[in-house]
C-alpha positions as CSV (number, residue, x, y, z in Angstrom):
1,X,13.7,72.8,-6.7
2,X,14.2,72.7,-3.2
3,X,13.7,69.6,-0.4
4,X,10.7,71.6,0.9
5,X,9.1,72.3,-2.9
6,X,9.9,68.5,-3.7
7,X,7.8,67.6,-0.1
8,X,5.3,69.9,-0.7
9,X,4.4,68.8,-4.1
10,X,4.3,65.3,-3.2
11,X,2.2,65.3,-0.1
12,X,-0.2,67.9,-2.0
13,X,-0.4,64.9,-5.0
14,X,-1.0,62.6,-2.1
15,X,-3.8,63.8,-0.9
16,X,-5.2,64.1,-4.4
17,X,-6.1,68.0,-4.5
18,X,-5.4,70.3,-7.3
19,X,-2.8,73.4,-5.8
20,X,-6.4,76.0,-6.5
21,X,-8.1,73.2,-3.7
22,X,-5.2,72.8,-1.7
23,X,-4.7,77.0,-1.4
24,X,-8.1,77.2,-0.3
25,X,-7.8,74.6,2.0
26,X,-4.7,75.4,3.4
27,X,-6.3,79.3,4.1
28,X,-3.4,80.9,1.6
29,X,-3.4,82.5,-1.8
30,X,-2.5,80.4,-4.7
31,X,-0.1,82.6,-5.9
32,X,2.4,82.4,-2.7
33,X,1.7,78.3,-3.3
34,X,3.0,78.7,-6.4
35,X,5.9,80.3,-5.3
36,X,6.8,77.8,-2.7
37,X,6.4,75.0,-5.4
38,X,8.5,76.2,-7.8
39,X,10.9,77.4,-4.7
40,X,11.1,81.4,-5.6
41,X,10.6,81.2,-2.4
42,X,11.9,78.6,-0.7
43,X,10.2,78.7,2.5
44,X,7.2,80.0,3.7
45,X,7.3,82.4,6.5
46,X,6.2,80.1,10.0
47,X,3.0,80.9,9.8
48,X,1.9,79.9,6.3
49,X,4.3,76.9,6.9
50,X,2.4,75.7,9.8
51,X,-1.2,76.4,8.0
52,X,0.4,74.4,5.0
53,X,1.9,71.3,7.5
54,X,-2.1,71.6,9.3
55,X,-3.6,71.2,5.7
56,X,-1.3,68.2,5.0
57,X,-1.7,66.6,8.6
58,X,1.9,66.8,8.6
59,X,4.2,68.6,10.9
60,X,6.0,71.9,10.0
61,X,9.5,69.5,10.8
62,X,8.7,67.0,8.4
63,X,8.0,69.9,5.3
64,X,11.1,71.4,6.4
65,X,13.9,68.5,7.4
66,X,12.0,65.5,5.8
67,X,12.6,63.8,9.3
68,X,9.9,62.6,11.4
69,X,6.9,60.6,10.5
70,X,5.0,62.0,7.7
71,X,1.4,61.4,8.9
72,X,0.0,62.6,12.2
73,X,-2.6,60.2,12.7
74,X,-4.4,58.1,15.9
75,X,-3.1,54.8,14.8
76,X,-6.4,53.0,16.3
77,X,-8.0,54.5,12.8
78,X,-5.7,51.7,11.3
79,X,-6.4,48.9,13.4
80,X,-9.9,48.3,12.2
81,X,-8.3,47.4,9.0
82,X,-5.5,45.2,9.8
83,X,-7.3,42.0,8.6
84,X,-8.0,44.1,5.3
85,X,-4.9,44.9,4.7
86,X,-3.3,41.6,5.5
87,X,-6.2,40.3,3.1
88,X,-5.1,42.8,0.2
89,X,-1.3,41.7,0.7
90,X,-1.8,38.6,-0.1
91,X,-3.3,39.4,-3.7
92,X,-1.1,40.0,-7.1
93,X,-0.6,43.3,-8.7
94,X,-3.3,42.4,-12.0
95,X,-6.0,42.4,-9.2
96,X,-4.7,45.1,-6.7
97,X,-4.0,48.0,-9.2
98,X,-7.9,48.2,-9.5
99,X,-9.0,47.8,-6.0
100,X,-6.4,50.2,-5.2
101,X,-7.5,52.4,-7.9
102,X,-11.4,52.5,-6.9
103,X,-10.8,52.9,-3.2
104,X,-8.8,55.8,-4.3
105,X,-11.5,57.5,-6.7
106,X,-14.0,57.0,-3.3
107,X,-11.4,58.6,-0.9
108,X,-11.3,61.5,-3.5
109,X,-14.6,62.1,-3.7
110,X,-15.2,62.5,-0.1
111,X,-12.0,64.7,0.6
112,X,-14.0,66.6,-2.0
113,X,-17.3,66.7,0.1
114,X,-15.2,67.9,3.3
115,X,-16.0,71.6,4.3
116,X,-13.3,74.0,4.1
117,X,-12.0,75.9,7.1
């Protein structure tokens, strides 16, 4: 399996979509997400690649090189939970796992609800 198959996977696991969702989301047949999963063919033509990185909110560098940051995001989006997150850092694993574990099944849901383009 190639770097980019191995990157792909992962960040399409991430987000928590099955590959039928993540096709449909990403705007290309299943079948050529197949292909680039199981590396037949190992890279996607620039096009697909950057509808694939778009889907992702990754860049079409990062898929590729595995270089750069993986998430393009406004970092302000994260500073309303700093005092969360230094909150959850302090707790042991016994009571994280779940609290991980529902926010997770909420975050699903709702990337669930989102309209596709």
């Amino acid at each position: 399996m190639s770097d980019f198959s191995k990157r792909l996977r992962s960040e399409i696991e991430y987000i928590g979509l099955n590959q039928k969702e993540f096709a449909a989301k990403a705007g290309i047949k299943k079948r050529a997400l197949d292909a680039y999963l199981r590396a037949q063919q190992s890279m996607p033509p620039a096009d697909t690649a950057v509808k694939i990185a778009s889907a992702l909110g990754l860049s079409v560098e990062y898929l590729v090189t595995g270089k750069e940051y993986r998430r393009s995001i406004d970092i302000s989006a994260y500073l309303q939970f700093r005092d969360i997150l230094d909150d959850l850092i302090m707790l042991p694993d016994e009571i994280l796992e779940p609290i991980k574990a529902v926010i997770k099944a909420f975050a699903n849901g709702e990337r669930k609800k989102t309209p596709q383009r």
